[in-house]
Each structure stands twice: as structure tokens, then as C-alpha cells.
C-alpha positions as CSV (number, residue, x, y, z in Angstrom):
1,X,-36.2,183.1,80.6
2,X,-36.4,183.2,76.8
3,X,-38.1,180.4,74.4
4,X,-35.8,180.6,70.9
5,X,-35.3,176.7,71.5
6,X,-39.4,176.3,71.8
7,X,-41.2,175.2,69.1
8,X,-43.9,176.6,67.2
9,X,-46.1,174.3,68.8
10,X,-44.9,175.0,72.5
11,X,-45.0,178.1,71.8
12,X,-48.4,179.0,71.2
13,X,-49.5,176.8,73.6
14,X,-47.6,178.5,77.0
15,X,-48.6,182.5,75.1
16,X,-52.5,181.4,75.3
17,X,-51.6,180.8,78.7
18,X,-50.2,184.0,79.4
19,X,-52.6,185.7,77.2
20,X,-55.4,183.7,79.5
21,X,-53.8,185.5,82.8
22,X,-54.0,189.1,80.9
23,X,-57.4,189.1,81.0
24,X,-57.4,188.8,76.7
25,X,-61.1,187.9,75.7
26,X,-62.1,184.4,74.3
27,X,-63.0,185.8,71.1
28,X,-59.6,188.0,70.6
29,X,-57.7,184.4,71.8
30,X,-59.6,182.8,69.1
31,X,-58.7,185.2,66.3
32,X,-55.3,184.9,67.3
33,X,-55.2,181.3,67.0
34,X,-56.6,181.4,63.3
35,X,-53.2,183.5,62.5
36,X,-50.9,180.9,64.2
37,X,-52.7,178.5,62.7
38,X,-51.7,179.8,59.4
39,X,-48.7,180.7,60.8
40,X,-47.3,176.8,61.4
41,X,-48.9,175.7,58.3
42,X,-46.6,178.2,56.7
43,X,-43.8,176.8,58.9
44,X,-44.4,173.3,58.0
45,X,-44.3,174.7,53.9
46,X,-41.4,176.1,54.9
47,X,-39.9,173.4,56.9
48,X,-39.2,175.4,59.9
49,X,-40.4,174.4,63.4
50,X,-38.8,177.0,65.7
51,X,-40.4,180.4,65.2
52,X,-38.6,183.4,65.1
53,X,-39.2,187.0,64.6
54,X,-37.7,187.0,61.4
55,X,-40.0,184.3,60.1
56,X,-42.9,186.2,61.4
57,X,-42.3,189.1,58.8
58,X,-41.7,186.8,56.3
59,X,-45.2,184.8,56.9
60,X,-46.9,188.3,57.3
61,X,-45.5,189.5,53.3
62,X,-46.3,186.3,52.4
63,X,-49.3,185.6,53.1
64,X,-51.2,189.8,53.8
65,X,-49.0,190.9,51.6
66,X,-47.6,193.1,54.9
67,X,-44.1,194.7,54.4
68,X,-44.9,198.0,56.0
69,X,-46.5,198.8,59.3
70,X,-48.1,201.9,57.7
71,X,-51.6,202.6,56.5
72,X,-52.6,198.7,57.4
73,X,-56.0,197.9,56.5
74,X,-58.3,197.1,60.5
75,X,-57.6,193.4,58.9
76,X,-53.9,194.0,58.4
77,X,-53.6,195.4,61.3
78,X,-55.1,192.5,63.3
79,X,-52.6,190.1,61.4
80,X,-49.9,191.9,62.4
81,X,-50.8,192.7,65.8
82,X,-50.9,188.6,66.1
83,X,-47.5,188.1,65.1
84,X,-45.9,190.9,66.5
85,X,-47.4,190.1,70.1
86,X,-45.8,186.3,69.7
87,X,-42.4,187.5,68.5
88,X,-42.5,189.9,71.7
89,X,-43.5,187.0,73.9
90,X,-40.7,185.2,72.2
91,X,-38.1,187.9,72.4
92,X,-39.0,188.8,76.2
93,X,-41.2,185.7,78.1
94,X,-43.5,188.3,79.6
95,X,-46.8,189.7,77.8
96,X,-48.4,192.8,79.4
97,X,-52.0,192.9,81.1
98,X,-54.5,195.3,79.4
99,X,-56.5,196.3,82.0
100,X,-57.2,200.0,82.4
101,X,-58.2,201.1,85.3
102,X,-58.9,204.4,87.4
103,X,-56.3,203.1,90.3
104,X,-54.2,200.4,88.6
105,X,-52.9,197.7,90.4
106,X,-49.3,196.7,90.7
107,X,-47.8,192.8,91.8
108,X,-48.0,193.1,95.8
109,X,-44.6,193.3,96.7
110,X,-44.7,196.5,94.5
111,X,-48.4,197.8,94.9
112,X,-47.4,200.3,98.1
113,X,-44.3,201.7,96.8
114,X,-45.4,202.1,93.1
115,X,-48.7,203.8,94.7
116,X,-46.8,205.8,96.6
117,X,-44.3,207.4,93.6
118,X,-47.7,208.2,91.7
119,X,-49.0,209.6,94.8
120,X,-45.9,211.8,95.3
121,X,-46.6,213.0,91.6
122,X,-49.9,213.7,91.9
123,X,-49.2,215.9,95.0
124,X,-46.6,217.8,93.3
125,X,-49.1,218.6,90.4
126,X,-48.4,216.5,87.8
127,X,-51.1,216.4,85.0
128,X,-53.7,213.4,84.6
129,X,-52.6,212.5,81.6
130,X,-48.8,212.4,82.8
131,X,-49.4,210.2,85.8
132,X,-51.3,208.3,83.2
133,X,-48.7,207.4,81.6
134,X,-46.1,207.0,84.7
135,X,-48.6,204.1,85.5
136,X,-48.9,202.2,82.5
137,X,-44.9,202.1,82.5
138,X,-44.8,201.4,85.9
139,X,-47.4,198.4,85.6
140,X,-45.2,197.0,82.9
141,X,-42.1,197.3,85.0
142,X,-43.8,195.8,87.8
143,X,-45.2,193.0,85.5
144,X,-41.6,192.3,84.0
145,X,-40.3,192.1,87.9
146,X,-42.4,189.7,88.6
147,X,-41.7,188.0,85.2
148,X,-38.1,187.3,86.4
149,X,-39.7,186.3,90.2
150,X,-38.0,189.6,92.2
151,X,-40.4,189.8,95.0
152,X,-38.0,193.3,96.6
153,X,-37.0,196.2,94.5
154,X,-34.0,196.3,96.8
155,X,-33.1,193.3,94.6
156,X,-33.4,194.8,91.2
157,X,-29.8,194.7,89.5
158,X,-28.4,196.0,86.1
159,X,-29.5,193.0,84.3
160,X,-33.2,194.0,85.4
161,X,-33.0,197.4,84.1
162,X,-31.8,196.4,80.8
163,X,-33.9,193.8,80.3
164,X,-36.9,195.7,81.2
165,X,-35.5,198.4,78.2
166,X,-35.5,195.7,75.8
167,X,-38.6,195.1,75.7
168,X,-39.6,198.7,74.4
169,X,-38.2,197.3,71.0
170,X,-41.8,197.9,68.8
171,X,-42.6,201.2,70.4
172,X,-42.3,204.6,68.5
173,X,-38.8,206.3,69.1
174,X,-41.0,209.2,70.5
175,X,-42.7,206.7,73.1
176,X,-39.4,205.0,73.8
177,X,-37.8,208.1,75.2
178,X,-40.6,209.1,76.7
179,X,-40.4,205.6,79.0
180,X,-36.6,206.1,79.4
181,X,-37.2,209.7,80.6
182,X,-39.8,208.8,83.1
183,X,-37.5,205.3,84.1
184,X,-34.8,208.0,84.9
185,X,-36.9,210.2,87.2
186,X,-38.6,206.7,89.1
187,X,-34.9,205.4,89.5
188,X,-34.0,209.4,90.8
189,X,-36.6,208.9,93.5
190,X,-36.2,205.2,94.5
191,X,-32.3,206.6,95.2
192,X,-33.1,209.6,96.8
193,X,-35.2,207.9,99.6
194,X,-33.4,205.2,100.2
195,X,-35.6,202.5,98.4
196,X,-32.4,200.9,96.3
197,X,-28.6,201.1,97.7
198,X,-27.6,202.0,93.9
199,X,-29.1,205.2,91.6
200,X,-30.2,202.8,88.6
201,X,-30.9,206.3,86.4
202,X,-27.5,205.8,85.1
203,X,-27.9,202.7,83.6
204,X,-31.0,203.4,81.8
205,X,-29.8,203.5,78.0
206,X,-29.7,206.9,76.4
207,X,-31.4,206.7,73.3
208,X,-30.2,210.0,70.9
209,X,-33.6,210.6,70.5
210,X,-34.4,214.8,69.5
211,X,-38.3,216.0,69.4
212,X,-38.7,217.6,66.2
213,X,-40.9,220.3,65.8
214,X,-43.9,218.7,63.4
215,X,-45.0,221.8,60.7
216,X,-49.1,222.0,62.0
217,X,-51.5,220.9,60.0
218,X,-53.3,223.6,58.7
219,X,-55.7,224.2,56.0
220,X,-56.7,226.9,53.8
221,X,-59.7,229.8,54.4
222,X,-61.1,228.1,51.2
223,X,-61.3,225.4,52.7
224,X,-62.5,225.7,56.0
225,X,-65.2,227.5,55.0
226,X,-66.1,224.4,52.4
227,X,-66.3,222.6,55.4
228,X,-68.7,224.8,57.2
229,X,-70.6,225.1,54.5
230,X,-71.2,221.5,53.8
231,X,-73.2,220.9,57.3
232,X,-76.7,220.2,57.0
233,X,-78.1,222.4,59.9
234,X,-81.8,221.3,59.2
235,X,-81.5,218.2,61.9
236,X,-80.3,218.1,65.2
237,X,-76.9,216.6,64.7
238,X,-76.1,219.2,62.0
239,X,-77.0,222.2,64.3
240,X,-74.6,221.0,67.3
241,X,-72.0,219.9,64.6
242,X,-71.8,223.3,63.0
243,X,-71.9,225.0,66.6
244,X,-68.5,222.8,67.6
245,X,-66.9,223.3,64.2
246,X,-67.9,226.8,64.2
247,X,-65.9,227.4,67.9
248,X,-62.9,225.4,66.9
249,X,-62.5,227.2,63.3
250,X,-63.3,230.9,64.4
251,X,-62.1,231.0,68.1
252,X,-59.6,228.1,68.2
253,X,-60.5,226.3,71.2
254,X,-59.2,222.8,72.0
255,X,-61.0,219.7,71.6
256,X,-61.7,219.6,75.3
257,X,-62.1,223.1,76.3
258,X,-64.8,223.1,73.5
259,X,-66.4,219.4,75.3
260,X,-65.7,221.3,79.1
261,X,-68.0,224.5,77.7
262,X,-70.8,225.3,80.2
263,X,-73.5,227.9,80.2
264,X,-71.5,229.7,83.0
265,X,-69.0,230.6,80.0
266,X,-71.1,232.3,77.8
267,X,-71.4,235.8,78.8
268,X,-74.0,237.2,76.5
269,X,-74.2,240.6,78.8
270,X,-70.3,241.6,77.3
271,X,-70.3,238.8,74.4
272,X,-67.4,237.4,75.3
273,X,-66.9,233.1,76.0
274,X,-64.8,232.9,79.3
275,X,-63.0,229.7,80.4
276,X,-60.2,228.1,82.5
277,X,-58.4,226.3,79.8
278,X,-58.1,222.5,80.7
279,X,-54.2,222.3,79.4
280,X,-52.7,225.3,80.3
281,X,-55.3,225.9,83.4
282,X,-55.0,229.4,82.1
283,X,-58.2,232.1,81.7
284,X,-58.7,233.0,78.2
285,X,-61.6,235.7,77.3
286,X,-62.7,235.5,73.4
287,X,-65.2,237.4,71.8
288,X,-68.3,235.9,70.9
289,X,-68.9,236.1,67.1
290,X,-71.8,236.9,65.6
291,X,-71.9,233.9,63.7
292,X,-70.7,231.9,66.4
293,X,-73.3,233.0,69.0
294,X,-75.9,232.7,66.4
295,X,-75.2,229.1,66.0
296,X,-74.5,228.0,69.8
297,X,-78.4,230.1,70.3
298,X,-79.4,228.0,67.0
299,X,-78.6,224.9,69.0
300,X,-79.7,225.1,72.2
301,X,-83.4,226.2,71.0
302,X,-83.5,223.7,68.4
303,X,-81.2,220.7,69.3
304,X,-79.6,220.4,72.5
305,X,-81.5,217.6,75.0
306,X,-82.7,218.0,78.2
307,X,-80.3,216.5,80.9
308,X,-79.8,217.4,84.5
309,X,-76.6,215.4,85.2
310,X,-74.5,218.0,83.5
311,X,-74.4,221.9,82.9
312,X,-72.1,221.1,79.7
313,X,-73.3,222.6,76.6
314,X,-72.4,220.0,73.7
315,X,-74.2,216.2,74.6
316,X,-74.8,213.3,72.8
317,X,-77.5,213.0,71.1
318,X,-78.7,209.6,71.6
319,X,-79.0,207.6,74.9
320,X,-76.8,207.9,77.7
321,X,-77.3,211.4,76.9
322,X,-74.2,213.2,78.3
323,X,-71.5,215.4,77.8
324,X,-69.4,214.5,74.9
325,X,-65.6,213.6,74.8
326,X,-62.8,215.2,73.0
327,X,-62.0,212.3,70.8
328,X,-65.7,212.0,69.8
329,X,-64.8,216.3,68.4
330,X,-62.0,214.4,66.3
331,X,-64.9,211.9,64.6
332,X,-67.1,215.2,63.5
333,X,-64.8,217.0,62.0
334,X,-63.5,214.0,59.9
335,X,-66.5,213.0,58.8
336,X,-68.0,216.3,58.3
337,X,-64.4,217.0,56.1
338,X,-64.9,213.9,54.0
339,X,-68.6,215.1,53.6
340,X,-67.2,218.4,52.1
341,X,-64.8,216.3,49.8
342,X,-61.8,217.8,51.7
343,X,-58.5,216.3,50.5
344,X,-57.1,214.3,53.9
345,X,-53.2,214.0,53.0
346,X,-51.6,211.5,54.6
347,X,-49.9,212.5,58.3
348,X,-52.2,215.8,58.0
349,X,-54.6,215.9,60.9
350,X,-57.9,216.3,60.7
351,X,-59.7,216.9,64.1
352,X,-60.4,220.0,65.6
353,X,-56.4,220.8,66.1
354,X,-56.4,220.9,62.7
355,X,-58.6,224.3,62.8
356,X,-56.9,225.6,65.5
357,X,-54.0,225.4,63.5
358,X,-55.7,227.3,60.4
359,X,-57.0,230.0,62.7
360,X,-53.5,230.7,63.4
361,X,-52.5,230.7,59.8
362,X,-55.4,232.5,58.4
363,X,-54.3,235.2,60.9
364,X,-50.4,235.1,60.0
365,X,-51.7,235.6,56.4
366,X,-53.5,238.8,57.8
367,X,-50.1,240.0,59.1
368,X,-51.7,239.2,62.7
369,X,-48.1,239.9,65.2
370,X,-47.3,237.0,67.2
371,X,-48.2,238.4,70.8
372,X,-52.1,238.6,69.4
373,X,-52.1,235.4,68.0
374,X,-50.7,234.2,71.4
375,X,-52.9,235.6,73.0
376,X,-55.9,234.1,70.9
377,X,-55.1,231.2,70.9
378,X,-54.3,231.1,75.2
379,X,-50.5,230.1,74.4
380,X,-48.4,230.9,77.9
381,X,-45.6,232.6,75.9
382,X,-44.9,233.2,72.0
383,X,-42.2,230.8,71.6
384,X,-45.5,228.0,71.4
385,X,-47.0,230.2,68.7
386,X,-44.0,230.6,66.9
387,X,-44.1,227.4,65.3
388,X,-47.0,228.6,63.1
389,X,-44.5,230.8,61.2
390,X,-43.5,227.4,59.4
391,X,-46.6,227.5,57.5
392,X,-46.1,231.4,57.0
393,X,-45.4,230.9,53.4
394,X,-45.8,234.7,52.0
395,X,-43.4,235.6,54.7
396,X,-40.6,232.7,54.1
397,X,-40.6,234.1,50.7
398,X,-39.2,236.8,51.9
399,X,-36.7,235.5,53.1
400,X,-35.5,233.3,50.1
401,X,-32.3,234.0,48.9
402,X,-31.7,234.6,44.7
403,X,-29.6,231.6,43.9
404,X,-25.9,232.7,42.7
405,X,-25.7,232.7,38.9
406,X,-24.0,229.6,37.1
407,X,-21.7,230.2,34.4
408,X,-21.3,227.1,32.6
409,X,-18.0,225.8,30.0
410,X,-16.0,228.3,31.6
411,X,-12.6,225.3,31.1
412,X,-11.1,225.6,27.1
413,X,-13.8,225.4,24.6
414,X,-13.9,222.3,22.6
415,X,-14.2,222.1,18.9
């Protein structure tokens, strides 16, 4: 059902509703209502009374000054949100519940066979963060079905399907073929045993979307070791702060291999740190620096708390003292960057990826070969460290080419 003939007025009125039966706080409600509120006394100015997405934009430059959906200020970015959740509501009559949870709950005529699919996956070995995010697309299916009052998936049609891909129209082009890919492979299964007469993969749209390699951000020695430098170790904080930084610069561990380290890791009898790494669930061995073991000692005698409930290394500081979580890492090397009055460009990341990816570079520019760096940095194969020779720039240049020599007024030579 769709609601271009509603007004304004109407509107709002049936998407606090819906926003009501999400589980949306009061207070976010509220907020929202002081944009619409703005938003028909624009309309009125304007002499409009039924909303559409169009006019949305338009109120959003007018009034925020919002013509871009880039670098929003948080207050921006509220505004927008606003809008852009009505005009969806307008465009597709369904809003999606925000609930996370650890076993996420589908309508009831889908709850057993949508369980069942992410049961199937996690049995065949998919990751945690893939089943993830098989289940937040599958709860927004299973909210659109139930939208349109289909209480049988063996009564899903074409219509359905499309309609359901319509309403991916704000998502990223990266996230939007990420949903039709996983679509394809749910439709593939309902097929294959027998849960739909019809193999609905085909209709899914295709989308002519192509993953492009993104050049990692990397930054130079200089400034790394600014950063390092910049860390007050005489407190607490700065002493496990230097310790993490230290690891992800100077051994290239991942944001959560770095969270998952345990005193069972640290072999000081061979100096070497030994893990299982969490993305590839392959063993790496890396020697333990001198620096680096210096600093992880310099921390645990100094700064680490006493807690029981975990044999993790790195914890929070401050109550509930426990182990800390990856995108907590991101936070203190950002701030610690800033600090150091690192230059933050815009799209560059600036977590502890980030120093991965220098590691890698300031090893290239060492004339490091590949199958080392691979092997540092716990790749599977070198065609996932071959992307660092993008950033290889002694080596591109030489392969630059001497452009071919120009010879200009070569015609009849004018007087």
C-alpha cells in the first residue's frame, strides 16, 4: 500500500504509529516530530500539502542548508535521518524494527523457517559476522511480508520480490549488492528444498555493481612514529595506549586479535607472540620486539587492573572493568593521532587498520618480497597482500613510461 495521496498531516500521524510498534524511544519520536514540524510549516510556506520525497530535499537545503549526505554535522545528520526515514515510509508503507538481538526474531509464520536457513549457515561455517548480516536482511524481508499481510512463503510472488528490492533505494551500492547476493542464495535454498514451487533467484535484479579494490590507507614512518611519540606513558591510560599502538604499528595485528590477546600468547621463553587469528582462524607466530615487549611488561606492572573474569590482556580502565572491544582500538588511535596533530584526510582511515597498512608499506619501501610480507601480516595467500603494491610509489616509478615527444606547428608556417 503506498500513501503519495496522504497528506502531510496523515502522514506523520500513521509513521508515529509505525515508529511506536518499532520499538523507537519517546525521546527519538519527539525529536523527529520537531523536524516535521518544521517540515509542514515549510509546506504551508510553500503551499504544498502532500509530501513527497522531492520536497523533502528541498526543505532539508532549505532550511540545514543540506545538499550533500557527506561529512553532515551529528545535527545534520539527525535532520536528515528525519526526513529520509518519512520519505522511505512514504515510498514503501513499511518502517523496519531496530531491535538487535543475539537470536532475532522473525513474524511467526516465518520465525521456523528463517531460523532454520541461519541455522543451516551456521552449521556449514559461515562467519558471525556473515550470519549477522543474513539476519538483519532476513528480518527486513520478513517485516516487508508481513507489511503486504503474506502469512505463507509458498505465497510470495514476483511482485513481492521486487517490491522488497525497492526498498534498498538509500543503501550504499556496496550494501545493495551485498543484500541482492545474499537474496539470491536464500531464494537458491527455499527452491532447493522444496519451500517455494518457483526459484525466485532469478528475479532478483542484477545490479552491475563491481568491488573496487580501495588503495589502503597508509601512512608514513615519519609519521607513525609522531604518533608514538606523542603518548603520555606517565598515567595508566597512556601505558596501555602505547602498548596497543605499539602491536598494531610494529607487528600489524588486527583490531581484534590485538582485543582477543591473552597471557597464553606471549611466549617470553622464545620471544615470540602466538595466536589463532580471529578472521582468517589461521596461527600466526611474530617476534616479540624489544620495544614492544618492553611496553606490554611496562603495562602490566604499572597499569593493567586486577580482574578475574578474563585472562585478556588489554581492559578498560574504569568500571565494568573488562576486556576491551575492537571499535574502542579505532577511538585510541584517533584520538591519540589528532593528539600528535596527524593530518586525517578525508576517506583515509585512521584506526588501527590504518597501521597495519603502514607496516606493510614501510616494509615495501624496504624492498620486503611479497611472500614475507604475507607472511607477517597472516594473509592466506599473496594475492591479499598484493594490493599494498598500490601504495608502492618508488616501485610504480619504475614503471612510468617517458611520454612520446610533441613536435608542435609541424602544418605550413604562417607569417
Amino acid at each position: 500500500m503506498r500513501h503519495q495521496k496522504n497528506e502531510v498531516y496523515e502522514l506523520i500521524y500513521k509513521f508515529k504509529i509505525e515508529l511506536k510498534k518499532a520499538q523507537y524511544s519517546d525521546s527519538t519520536i519527539r525529536g523527529f516530530i520537531t523536524v516535521w514540524n518544521r517540515l509542514t510549516n515549510y509546506m504551508i510556506i510553500m503551499g504544498k500539502t502532500n509530501y513527497t520525497a522531492k520536497i523533502g530535499m528541498d526543505f532539508l537545503e532549505a532550511e540545514y542548508d543540506v545538499t550533500v549526505y557527506e561529512k553532515l554535522t551529528p545535527r545534520n545528520k539527525y535532520y536528515t535521518r528525519a526526513i529520509n526515514m518519512l520519505s522511505d515510509y512514504l515510498l514503501h508503507g513499511i518502517i523496519f524494527s531496530r531491535r538487535r538481538q543475539e537470536m532475532r526474531n522473525y513474524h511467526p509464520q516465518f520465525q521456523t523457517l528463517f531460523q532454520g536457513y541461519i541455522d543451516k549457515k551456521r552449521a556449514d561455517g559461515f562467519s558471525k559476522s556473515t550470519l549477522q548480516s543474513y539476519e538483519i536482511y532476513l528480518s527486513r524481508f520478513s517485516d516487508y511480508l508481513n507489511s503486504r499481510g503474506f502469512i505463507d512463503i509458498r505465497d510470495i510472488d514476483d511482485s513481492a520480490v521486487l517490491g522488497f528490492t525497492e526498498t534498498f533505494i538509500r543503501y550504499s551500492p556496496s550494501v545493495i549488492h551485498s543484500t541482492l547476493c545474499s537474496l539470491r542464495v536464500f531464494f537458491h535454498y527455499l527452491f532447493q528444498f522444496g519451500f517455494v514451487s518457483k526459484d525466485f533467484a532469478y528475479i532478483v535484479p542484477r545490479d552491475g555493481y563491481r568491488q573496487r579494490t580501495k588503495i589502503p590507507s597508509a601512512y608514513p614512518k615519519k609519521e607513525v612514529e609522531k604518533l608514538l611519540e606523542s603518548i603520555d606513558r606517565g598515567n595508566p591510560k597512556g601505558k596501555r595506549d602505547y602498548a596497543i599502538i605499539l602491536i598494531a604499528a610494529r607487528l600489524g595485528l588486527r583490531a581484534q586479535d590485538i582485543c582477543n590477546l591473552s597471557f597464553m600468547n606471549l611466549k617470553w621463553e622464545t620471544n615470540t607472540i602466538e595466536l589463532l587469528q580471529q578472521k582468517t582462524k589461521r596461527p600466526v607466530i611474530l617476534p616479540m620486539l624489544e620495544d614492544v615487549g618492553l611496553a606490554i611488561i611496562d603495562y602490566l606492572k604499572y597499569a593493567r587492573p586486577e580482574c578475574e573474569s578474563t585472562k585478556a590482556i588489554f581492559l578498560r580502565l574504569i568500571p565494568p572493568i573488562g576486556k576491551l572491544k575492537a571499535p574502542t582500538l579505532h577511538s585510541i588511535v584517533t584520538l591519540h593521532m589528532r593528539t600528535a596533530g596527524i593530518k586525517i584526510q578525508t576517506g583515509k582511515k585512521h584506526g588501527p587498520h590504518a597501521l597495519r597498512h603502514s607496516l606493510a608499506s614501510a616494509l615495501l619501501e624496504e624492498n620486503t618480497p611479497l611472500p614475507i610480507i604475507s607472511e607477517v601480516l597472516g594473509h592466506t595467500n599473496t594475492e591479499s597482500t598484493s594490493v599494498y603494491l598500490k601504495i608502492d610509489i618508488n616501485q610504480l616509478r619504475t614503471c612510468a613510461l617517458d611520454p612520446l615527444t610533441f613536435e608542435w606547428n609541424k602544418g605550413e608556417e604562417v607569417f
